[in-house]
PDBQT receptor file of N, H, CA, C and O in Angstrom, charges set to zero:
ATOM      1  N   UNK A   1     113.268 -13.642 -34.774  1.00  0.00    +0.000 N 
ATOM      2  CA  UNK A   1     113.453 -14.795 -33.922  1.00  0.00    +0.000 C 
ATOM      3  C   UNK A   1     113.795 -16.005 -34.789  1.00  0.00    +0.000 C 
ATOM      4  O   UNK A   1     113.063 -16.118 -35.772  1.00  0.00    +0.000 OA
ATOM      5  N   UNK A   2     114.746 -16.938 -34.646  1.00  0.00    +0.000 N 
ATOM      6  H   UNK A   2     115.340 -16.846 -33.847  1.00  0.00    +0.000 HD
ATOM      7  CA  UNK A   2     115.466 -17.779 -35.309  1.00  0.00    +0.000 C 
ATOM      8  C   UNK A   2     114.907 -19.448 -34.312  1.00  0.00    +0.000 C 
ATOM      9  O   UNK A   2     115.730 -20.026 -33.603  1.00  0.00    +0.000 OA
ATOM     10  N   UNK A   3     113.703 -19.879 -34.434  1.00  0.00    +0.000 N 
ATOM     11  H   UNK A   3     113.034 -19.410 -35.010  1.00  0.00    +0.000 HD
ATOM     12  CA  UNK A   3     113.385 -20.552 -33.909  1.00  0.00    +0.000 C 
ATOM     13  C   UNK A   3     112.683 -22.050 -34.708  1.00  0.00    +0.000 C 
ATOM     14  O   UNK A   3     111.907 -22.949 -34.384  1.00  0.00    +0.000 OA
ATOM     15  N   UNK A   4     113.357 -21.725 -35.720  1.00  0.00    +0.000 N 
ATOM     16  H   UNK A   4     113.987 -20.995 -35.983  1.00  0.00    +0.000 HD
ATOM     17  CA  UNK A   4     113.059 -22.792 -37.041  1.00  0.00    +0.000 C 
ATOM     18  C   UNK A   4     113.955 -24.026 -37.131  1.00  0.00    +0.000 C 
ATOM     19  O   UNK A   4     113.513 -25.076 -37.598  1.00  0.00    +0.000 OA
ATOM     20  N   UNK A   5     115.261 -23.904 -36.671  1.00  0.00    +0.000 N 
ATOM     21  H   UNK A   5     115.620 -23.051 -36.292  1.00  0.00    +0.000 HD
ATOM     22  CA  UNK A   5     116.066 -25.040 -36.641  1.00  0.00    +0.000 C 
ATOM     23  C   UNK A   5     115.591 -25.756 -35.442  1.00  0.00    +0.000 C 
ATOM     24  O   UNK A   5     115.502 -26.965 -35.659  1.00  0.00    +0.000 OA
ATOM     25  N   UNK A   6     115.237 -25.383 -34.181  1.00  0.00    +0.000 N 
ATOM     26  H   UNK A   6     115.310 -24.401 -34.006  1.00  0.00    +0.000 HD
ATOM     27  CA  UNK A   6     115.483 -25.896 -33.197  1.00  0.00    +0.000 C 
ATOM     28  C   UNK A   6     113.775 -26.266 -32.749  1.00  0.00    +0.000 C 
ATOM     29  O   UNK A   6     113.514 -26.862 -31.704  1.00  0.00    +0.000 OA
ATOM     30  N   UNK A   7     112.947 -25.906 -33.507  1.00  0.00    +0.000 N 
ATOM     31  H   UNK A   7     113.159 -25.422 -34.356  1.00  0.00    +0.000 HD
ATOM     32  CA  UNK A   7     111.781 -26.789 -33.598  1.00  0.00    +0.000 C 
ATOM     33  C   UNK A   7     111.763 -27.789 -34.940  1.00  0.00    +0.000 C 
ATOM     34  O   UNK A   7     111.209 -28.885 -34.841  1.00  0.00    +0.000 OA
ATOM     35  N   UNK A   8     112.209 -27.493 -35.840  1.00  0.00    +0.000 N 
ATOM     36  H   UNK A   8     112.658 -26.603 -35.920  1.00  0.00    +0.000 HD
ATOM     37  CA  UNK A   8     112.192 -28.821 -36.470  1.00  0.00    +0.000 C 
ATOM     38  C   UNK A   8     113.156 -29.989 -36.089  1.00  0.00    +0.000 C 
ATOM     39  O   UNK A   8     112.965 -31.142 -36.476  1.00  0.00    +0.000 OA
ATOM     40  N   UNK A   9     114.230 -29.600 -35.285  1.00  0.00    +0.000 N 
ATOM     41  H   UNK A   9     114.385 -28.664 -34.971  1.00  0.00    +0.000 HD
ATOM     42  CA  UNK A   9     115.067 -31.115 -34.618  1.00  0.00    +0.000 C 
ATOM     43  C   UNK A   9     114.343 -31.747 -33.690  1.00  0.00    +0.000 C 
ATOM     44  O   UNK A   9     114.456 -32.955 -33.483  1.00  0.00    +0.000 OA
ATOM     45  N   UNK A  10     113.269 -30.720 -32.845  1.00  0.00    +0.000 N 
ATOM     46  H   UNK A  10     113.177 -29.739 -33.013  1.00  0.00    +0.000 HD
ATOM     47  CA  UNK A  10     112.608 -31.640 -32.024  1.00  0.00    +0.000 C 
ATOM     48  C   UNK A  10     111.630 -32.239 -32.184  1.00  0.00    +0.000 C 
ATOM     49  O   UNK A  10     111.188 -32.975 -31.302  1.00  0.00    +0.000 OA
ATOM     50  N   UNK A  11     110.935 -32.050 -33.557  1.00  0.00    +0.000 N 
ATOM     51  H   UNK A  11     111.294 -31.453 -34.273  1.00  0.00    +0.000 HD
ATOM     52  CA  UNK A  11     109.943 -32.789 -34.059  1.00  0.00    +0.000 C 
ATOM     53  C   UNK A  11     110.550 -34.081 -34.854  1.00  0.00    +0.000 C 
ATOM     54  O   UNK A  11     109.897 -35.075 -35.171  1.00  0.00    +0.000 OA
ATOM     55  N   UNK A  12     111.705 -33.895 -35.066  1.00  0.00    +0.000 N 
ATOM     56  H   UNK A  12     112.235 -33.088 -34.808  1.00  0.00    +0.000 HD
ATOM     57  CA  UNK A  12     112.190 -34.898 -35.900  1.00  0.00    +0.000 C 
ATOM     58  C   UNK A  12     112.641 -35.841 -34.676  1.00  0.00    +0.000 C 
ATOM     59  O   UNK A  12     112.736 -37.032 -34.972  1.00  0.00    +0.000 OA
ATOM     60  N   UNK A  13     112.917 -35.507 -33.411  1.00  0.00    +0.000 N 
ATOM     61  H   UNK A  13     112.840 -34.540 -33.171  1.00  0.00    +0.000 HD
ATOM     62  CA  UNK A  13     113.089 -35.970 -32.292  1.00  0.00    +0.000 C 
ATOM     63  C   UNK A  13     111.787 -37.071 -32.475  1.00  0.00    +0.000 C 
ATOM     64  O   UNK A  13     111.808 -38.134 -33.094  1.00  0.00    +0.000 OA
ATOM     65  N   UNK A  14     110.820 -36.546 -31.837  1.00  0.00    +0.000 N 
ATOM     66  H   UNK A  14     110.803 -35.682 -31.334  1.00  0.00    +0.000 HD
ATOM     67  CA  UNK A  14     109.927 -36.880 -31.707  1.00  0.00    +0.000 C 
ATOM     68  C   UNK A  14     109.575 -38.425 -32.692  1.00  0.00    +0.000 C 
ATOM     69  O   UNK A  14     109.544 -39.607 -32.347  1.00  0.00    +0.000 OA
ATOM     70  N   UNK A  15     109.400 -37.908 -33.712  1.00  0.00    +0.000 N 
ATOM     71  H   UNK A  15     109.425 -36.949 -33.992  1.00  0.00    +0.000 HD
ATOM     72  CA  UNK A  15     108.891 -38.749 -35.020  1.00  0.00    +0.000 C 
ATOM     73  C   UNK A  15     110.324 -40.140 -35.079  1.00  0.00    +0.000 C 
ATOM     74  O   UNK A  15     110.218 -41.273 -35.550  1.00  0.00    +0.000 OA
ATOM     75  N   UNK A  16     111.165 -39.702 -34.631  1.00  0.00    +0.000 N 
ATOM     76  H   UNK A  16     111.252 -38.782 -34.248  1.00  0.00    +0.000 HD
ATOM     77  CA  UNK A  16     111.992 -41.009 -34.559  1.00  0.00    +0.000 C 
ATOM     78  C   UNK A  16     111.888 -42.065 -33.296  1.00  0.00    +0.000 C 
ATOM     79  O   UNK A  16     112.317 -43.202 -33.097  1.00  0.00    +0.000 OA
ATOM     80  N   UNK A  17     111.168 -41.197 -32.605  1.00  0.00    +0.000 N 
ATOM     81  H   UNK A  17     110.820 -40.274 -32.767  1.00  0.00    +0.000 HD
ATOM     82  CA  UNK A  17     111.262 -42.013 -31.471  1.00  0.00    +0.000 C 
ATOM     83  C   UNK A  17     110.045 -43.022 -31.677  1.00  0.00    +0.000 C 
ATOM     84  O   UNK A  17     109.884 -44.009 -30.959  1.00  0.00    +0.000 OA
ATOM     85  N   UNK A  18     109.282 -42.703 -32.639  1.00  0.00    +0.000 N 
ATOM     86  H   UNK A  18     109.413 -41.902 -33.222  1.00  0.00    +0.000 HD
ATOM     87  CA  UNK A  18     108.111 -43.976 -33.295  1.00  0.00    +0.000 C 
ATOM     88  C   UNK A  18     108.887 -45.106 -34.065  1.00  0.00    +0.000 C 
ATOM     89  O   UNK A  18     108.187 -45.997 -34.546  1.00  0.00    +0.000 OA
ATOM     90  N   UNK A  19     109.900 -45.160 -34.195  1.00  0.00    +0.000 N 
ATOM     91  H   UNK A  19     110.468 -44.436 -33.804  1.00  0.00    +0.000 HD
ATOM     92  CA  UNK A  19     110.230 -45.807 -35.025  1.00  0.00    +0.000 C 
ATOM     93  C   UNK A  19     110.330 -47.504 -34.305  1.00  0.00    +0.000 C 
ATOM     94  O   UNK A  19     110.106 -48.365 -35.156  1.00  0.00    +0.000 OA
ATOM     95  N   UNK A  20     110.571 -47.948 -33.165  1.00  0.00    +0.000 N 
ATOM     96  H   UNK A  20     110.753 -47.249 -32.474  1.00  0.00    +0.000 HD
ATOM     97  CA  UNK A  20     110.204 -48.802 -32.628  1.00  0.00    +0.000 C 
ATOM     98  C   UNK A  20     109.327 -49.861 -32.865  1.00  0.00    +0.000 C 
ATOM     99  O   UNK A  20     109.279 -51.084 -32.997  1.00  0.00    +0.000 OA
ATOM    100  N   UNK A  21     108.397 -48.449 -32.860  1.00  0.00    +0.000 N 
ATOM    101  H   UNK A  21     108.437 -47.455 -32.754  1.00  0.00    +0.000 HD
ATOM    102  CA  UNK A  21     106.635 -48.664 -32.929  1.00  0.00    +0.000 C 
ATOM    103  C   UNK A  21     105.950 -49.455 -34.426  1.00  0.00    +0.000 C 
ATOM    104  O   UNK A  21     104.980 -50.154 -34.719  1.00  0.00    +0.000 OA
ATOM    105  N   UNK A  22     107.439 -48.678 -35.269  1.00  0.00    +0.000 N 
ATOM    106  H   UNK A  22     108.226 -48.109 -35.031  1.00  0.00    +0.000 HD
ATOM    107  CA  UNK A  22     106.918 -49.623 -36.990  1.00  0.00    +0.000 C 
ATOM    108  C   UNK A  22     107.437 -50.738 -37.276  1.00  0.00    +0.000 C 
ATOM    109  O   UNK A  22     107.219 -51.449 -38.256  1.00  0.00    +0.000 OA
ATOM    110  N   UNK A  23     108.510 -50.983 -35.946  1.00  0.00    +0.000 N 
ATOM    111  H   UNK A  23     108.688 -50.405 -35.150  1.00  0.00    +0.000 HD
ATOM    112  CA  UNK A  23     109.158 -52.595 -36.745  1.00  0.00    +0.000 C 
ATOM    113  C   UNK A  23     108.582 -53.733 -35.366  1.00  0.00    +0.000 C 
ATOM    114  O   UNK A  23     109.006 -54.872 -35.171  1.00  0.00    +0.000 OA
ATOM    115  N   UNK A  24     107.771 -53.174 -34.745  1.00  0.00    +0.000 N 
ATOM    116  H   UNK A  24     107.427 -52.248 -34.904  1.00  0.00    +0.000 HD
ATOM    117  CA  UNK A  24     106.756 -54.045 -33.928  1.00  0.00    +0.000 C 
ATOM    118  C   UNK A  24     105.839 -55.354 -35.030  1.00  0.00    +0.000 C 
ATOM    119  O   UNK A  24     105.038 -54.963 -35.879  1.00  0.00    +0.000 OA
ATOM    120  N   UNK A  25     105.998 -56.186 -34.916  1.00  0.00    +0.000 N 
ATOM    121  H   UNK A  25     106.649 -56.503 -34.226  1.00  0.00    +0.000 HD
ATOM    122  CA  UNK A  25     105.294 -57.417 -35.430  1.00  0.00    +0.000 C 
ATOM    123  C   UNK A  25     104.362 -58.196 -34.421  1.00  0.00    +0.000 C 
ATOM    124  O   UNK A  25     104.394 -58.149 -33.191  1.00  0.00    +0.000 OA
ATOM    125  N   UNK A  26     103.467 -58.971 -35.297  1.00  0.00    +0.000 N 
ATOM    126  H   UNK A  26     103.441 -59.009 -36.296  1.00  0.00    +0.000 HD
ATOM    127  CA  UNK A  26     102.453 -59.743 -34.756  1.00  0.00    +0.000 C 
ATOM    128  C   UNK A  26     100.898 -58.469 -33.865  1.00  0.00    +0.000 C 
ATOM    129  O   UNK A  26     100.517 -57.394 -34.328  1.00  0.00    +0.000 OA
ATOM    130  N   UNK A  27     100.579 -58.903 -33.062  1.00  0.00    +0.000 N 
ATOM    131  H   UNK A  27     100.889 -59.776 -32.686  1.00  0.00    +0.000 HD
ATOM    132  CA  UNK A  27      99.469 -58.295 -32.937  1.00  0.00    +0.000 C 
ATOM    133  C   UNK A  27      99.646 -56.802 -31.950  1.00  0.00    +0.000 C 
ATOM    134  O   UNK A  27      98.833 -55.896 -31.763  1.00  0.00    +0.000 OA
ATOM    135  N   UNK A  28     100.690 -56.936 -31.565  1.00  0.00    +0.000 N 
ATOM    136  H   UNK A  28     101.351 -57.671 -31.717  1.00  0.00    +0.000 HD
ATOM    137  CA  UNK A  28     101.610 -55.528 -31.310  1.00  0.00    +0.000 C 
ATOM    138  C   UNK A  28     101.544 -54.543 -32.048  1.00  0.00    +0.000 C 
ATOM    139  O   UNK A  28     100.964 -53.496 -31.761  1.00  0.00    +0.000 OA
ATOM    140  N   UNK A  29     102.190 -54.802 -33.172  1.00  0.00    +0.000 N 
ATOM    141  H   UNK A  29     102.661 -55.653 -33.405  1.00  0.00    +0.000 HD
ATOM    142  CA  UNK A  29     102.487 -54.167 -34.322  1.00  0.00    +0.000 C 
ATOM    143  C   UNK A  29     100.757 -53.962 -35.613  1.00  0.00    +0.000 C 
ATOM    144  O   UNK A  29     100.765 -53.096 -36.489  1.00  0.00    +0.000 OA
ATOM    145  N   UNK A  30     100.021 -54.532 -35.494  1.00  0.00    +0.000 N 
ATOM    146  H   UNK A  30     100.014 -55.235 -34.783  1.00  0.00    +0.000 HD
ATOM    147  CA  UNK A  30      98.736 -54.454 -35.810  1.00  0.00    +0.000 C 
ATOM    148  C   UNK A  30      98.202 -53.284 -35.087  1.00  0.00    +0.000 C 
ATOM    149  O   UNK A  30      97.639 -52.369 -35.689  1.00  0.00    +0.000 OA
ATOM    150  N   UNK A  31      98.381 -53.295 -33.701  1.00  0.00    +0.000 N 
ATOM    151  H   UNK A  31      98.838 -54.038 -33.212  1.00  0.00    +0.000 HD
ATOM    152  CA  UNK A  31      97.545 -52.685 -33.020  1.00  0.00    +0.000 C 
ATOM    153  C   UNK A  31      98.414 -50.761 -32.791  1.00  0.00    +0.000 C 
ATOM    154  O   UNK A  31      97.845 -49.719 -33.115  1.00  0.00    +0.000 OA
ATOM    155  N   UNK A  32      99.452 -50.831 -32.337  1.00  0.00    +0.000 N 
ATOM    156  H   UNK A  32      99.914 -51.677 -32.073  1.00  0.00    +0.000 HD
ATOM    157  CA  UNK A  32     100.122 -49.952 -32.480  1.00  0.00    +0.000 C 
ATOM    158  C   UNK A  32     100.502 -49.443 -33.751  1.00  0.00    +0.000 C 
ATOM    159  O   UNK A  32      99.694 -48.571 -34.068  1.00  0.00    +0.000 OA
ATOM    160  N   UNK A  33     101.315 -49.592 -34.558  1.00  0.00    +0.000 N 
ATOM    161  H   UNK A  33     101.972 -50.301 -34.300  1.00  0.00    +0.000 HD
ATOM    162  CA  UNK A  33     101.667 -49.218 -36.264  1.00  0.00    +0.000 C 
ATOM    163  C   UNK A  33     100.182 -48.000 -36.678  1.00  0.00    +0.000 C 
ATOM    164  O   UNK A  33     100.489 -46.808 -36.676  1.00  0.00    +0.000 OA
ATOM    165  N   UNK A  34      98.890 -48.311 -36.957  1.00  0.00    +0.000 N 
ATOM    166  H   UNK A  34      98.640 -49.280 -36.958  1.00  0.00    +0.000 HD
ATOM    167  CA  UNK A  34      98.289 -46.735 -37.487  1.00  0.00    +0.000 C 
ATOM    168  C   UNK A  34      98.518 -45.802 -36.403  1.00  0.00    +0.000 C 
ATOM    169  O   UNK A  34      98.874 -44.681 -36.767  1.00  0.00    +0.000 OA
ATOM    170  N   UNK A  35      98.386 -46.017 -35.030  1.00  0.00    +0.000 N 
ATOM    171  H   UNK A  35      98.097 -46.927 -34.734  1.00  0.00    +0.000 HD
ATOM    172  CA  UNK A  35      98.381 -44.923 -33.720  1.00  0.00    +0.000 C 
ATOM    173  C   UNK A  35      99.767 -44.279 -34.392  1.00  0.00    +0.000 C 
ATOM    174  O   UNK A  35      99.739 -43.125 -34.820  1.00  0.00    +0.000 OA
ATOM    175  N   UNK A  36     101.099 -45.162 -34.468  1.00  0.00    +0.000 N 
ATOM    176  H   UNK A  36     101.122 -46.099 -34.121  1.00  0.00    +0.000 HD
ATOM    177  CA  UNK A  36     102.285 -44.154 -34.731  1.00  0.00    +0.000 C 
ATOM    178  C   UNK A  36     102.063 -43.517 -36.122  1.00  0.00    +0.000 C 
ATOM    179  O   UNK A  36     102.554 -42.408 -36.331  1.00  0.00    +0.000 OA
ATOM    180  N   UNK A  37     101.350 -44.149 -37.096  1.00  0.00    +0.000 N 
ATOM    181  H   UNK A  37     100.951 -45.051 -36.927  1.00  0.00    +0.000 HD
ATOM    182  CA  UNK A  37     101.273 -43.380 -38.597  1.00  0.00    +0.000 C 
ATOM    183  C   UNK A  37     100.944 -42.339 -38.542  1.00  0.00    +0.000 C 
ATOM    184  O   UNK A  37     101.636 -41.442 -39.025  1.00  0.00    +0.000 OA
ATOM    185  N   UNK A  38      99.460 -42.038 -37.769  1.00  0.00    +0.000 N 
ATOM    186  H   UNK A  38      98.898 -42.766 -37.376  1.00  0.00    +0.000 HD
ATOM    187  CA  UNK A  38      98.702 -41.081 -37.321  1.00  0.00    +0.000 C 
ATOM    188  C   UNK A  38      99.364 -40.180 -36.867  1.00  0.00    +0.000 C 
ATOM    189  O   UNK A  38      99.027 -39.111 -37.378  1.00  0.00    +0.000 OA
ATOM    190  N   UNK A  39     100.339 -40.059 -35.977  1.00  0.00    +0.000 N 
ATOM    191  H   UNK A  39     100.613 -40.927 -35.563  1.00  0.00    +0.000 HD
ATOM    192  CA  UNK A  39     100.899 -39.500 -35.120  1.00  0.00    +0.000 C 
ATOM    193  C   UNK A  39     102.217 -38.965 -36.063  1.00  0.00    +0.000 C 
ATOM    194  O   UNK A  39     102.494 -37.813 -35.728  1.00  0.00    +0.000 OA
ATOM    195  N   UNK A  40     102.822 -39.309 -36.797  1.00  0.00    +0.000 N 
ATOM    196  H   UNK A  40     102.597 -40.245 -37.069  1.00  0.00    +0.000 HD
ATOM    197  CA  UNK A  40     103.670 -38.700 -37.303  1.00  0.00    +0.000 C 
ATOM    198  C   UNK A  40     103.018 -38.057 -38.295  1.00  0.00    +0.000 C 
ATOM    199  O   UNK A  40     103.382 -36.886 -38.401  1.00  0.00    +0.000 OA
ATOM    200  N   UNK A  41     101.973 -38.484 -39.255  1.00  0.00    +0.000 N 
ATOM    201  H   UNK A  41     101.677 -39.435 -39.169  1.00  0.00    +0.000 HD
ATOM    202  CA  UNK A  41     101.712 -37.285 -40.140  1.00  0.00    +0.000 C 
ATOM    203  C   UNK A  41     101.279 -36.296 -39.586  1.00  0.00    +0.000 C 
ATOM    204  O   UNK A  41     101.429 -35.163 -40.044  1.00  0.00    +0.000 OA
ATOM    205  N   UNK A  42     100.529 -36.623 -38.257  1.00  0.00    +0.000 N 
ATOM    206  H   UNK A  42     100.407 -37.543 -37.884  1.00  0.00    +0.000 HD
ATOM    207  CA  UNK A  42     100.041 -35.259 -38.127  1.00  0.00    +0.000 C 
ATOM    208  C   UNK A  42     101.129 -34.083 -37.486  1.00  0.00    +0.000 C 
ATOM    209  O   UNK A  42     100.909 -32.885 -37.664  1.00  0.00    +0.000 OA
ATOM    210  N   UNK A  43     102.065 -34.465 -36.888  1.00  0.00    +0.000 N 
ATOM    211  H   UNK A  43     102.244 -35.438 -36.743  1.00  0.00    +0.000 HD
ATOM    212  CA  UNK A  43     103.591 -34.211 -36.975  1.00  0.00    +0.000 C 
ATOM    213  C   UNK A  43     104.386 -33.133 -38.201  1.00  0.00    +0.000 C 
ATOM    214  O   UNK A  43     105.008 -32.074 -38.280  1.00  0.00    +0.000 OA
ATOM    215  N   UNK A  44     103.882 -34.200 -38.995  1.00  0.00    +0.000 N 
ATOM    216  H   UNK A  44     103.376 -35.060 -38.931  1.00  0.00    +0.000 HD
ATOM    217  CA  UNK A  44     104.821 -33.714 -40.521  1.00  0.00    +0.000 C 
ATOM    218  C   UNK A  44     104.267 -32.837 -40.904  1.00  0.00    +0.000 C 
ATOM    219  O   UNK A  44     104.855 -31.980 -41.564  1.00  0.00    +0.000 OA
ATOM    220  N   UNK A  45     102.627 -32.730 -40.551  1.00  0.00    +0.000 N 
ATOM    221  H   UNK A  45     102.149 -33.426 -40.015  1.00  0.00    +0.000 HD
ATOM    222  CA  UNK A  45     101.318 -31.423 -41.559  1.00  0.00    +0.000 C 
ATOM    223  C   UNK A  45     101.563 -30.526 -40.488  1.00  0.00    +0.000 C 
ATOM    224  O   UNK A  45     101.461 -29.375 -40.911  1.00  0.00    +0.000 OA
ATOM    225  N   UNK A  46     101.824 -30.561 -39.369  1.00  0.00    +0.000 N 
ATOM    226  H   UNK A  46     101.907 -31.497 -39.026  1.00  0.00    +0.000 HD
ATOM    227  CA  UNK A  46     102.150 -29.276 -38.493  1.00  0.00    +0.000 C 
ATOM    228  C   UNK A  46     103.265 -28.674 -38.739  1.00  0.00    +0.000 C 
ATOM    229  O   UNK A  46     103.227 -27.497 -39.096  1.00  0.00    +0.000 OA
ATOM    230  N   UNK A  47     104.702 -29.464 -38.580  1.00  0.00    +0.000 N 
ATOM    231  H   UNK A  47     104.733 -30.420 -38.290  1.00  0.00    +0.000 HD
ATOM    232  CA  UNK A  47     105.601 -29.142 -39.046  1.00  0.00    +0.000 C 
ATOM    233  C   UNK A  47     105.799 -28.116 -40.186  1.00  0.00    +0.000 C 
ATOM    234  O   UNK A  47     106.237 -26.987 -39.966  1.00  0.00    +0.000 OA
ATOM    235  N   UNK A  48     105.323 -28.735 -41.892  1.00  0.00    +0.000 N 
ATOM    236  H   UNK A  48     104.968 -29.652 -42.071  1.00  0.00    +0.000 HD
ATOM    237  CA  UNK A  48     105.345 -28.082 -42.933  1.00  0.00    +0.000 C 
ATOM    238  C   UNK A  48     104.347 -26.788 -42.839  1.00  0.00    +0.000 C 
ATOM    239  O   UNK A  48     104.529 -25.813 -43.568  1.00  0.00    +0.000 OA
ATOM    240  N   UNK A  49     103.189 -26.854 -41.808  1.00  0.00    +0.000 N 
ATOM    241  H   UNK A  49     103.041 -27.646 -41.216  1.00  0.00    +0.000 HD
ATOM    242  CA  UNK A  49     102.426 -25.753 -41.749  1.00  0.00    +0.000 C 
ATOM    243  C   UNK A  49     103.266 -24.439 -40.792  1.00  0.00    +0.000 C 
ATOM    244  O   UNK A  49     103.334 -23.210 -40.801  1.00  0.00    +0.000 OA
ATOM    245  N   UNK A  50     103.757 -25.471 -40.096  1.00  0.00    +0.000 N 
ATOM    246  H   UNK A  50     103.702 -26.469 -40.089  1.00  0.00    +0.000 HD
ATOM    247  CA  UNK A  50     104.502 -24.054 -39.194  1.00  0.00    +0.000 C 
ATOM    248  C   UNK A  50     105.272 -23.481 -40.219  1.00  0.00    +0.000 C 
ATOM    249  O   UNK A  50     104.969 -22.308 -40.437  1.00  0.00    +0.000 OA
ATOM    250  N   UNK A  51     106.102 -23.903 -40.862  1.00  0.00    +0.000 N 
ATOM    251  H   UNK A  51     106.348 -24.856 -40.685  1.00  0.00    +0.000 HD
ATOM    252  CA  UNK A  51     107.021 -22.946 -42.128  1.00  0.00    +0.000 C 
ATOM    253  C   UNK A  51     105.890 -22.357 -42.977  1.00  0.00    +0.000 C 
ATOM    254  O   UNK A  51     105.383 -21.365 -42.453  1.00  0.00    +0.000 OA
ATOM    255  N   UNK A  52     105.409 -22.686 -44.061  1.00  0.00    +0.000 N 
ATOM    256  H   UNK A  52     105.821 -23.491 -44.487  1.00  0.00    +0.000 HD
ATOM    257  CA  UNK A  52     104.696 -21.978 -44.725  1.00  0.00    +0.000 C 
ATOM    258  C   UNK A  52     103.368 -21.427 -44.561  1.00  0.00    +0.000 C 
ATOM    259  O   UNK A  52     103.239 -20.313 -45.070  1.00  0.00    +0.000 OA
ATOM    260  N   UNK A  53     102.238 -21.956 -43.928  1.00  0.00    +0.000 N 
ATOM    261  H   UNK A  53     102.343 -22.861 -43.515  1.00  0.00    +0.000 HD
ATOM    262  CA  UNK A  53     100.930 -20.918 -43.881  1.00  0.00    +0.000 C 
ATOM    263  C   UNK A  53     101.360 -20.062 -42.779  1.00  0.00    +0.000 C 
ATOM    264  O   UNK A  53     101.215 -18.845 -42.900  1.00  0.00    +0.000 OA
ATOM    265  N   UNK A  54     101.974 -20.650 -41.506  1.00  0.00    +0.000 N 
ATOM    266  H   UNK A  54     102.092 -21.638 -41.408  1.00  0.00    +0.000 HD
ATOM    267  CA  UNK A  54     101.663 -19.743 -40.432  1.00  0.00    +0.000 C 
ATOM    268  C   UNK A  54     102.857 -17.929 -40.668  1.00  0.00    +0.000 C 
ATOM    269  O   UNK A  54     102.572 -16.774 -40.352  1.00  0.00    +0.000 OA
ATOM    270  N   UNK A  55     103.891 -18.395 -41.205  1.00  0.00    +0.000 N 
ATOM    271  H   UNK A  55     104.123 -19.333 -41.462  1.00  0.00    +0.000 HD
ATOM    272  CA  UNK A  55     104.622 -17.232 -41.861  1.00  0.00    +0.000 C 
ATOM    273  C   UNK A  55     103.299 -15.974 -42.543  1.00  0.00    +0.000 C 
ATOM    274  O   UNK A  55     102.803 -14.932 -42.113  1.00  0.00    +0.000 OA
ATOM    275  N   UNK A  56     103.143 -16.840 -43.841  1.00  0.00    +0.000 N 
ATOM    276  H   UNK A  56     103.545 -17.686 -44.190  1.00  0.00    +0.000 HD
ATOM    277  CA  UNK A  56     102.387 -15.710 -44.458  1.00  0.00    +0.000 C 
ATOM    278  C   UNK A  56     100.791 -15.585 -43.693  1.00  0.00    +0.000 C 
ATOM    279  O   UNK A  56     100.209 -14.934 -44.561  1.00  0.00    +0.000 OA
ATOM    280  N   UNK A  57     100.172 -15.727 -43.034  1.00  0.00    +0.000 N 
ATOM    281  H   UNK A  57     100.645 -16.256 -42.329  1.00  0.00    +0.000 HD
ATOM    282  CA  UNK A  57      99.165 -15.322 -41.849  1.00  0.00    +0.000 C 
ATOM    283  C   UNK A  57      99.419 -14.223 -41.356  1.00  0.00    +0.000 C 
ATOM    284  O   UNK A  57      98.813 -13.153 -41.413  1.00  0.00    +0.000 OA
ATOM    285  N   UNK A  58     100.529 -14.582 -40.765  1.00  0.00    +0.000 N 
ATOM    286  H   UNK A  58     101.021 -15.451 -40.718  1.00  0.00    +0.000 HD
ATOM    287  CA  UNK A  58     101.166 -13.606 -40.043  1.00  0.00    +0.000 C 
ATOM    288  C   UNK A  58     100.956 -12.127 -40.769  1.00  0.00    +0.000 C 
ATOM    289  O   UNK A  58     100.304 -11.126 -40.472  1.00  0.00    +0.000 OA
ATOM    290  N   UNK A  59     102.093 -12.594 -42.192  1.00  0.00    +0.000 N 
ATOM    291  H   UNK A  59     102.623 -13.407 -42.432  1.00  0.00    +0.000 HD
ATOM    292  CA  UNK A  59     102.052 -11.478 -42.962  1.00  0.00    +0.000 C 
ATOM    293  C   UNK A  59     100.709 -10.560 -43.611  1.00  0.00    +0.000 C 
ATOM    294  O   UNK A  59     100.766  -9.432 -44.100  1.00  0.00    +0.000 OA
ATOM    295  N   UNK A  60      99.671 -11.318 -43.462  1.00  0.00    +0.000 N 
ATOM    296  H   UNK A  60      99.626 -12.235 -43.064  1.00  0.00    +0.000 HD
ATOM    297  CA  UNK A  60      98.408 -11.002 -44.144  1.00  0.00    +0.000 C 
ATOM    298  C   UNK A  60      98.287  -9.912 -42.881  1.00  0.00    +0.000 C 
ATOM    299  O   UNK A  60      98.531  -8.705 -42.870  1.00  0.00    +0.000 OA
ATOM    300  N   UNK A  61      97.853 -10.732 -41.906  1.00  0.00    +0.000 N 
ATOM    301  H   UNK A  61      97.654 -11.712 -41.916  1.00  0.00    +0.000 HD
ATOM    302  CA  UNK A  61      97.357 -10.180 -40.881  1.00  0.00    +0.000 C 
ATOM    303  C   UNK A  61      97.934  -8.817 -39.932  1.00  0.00    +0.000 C 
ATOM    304  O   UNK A  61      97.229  -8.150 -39.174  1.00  0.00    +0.000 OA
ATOM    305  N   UNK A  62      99.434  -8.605 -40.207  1.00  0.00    +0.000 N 
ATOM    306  H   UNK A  62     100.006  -9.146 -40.823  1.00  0.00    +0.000 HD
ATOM    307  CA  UNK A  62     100.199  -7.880 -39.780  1.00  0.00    +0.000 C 
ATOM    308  C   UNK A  62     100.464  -6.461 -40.729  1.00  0.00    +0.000 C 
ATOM    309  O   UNK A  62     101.036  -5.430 -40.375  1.00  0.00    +0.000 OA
ATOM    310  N   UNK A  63      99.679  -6.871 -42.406  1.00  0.00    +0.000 N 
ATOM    311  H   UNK A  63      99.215  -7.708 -42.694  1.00  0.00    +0.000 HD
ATOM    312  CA  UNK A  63      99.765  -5.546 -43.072  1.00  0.00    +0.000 C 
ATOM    313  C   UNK A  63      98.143  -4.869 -43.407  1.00  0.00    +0.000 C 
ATOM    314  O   UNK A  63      97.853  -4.030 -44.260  1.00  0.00    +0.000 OA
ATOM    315  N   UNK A  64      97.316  -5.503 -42.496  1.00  0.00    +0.000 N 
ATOM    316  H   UNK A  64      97.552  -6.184 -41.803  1.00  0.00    +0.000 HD
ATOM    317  CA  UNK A  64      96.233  -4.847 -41.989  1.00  0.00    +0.000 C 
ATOM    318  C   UNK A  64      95.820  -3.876 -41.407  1.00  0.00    +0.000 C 
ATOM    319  O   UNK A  64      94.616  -3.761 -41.175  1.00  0.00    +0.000 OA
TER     320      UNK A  64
């Protein structure tokens, strides 16, 4: 299944659509800005986890 391009465009979807959210100033931008930080790393650590741990899991678990 070839489902690697077309989940990482939509996370990258996603994570751009914060971008708004970082050039917000004054108490806007105080208050919103960590909610989007938050939100994209945890984005980016899912992302990079879906390619590499969840692959070899798989593999552990599948030559059991």
């Amino acid at each position: 299944m070839d489902i690697g391009k077309p989940v990482l465009f939509s996370i990258l979807i996603i994570i751009a659509s914060f971008i708004p959210l970082f050039m917000m100033s004054g108490a806007q931008g105080v208050l919103f800005t960590p909610m989007a930080r938050t939100y994209v790393y945890a984005l980016a650590i899912a992302i990079i986890l879906t390619f590499t741990y969840v692959p070899s899991a798989i593999g552990l678990v599948k030559n059991k």
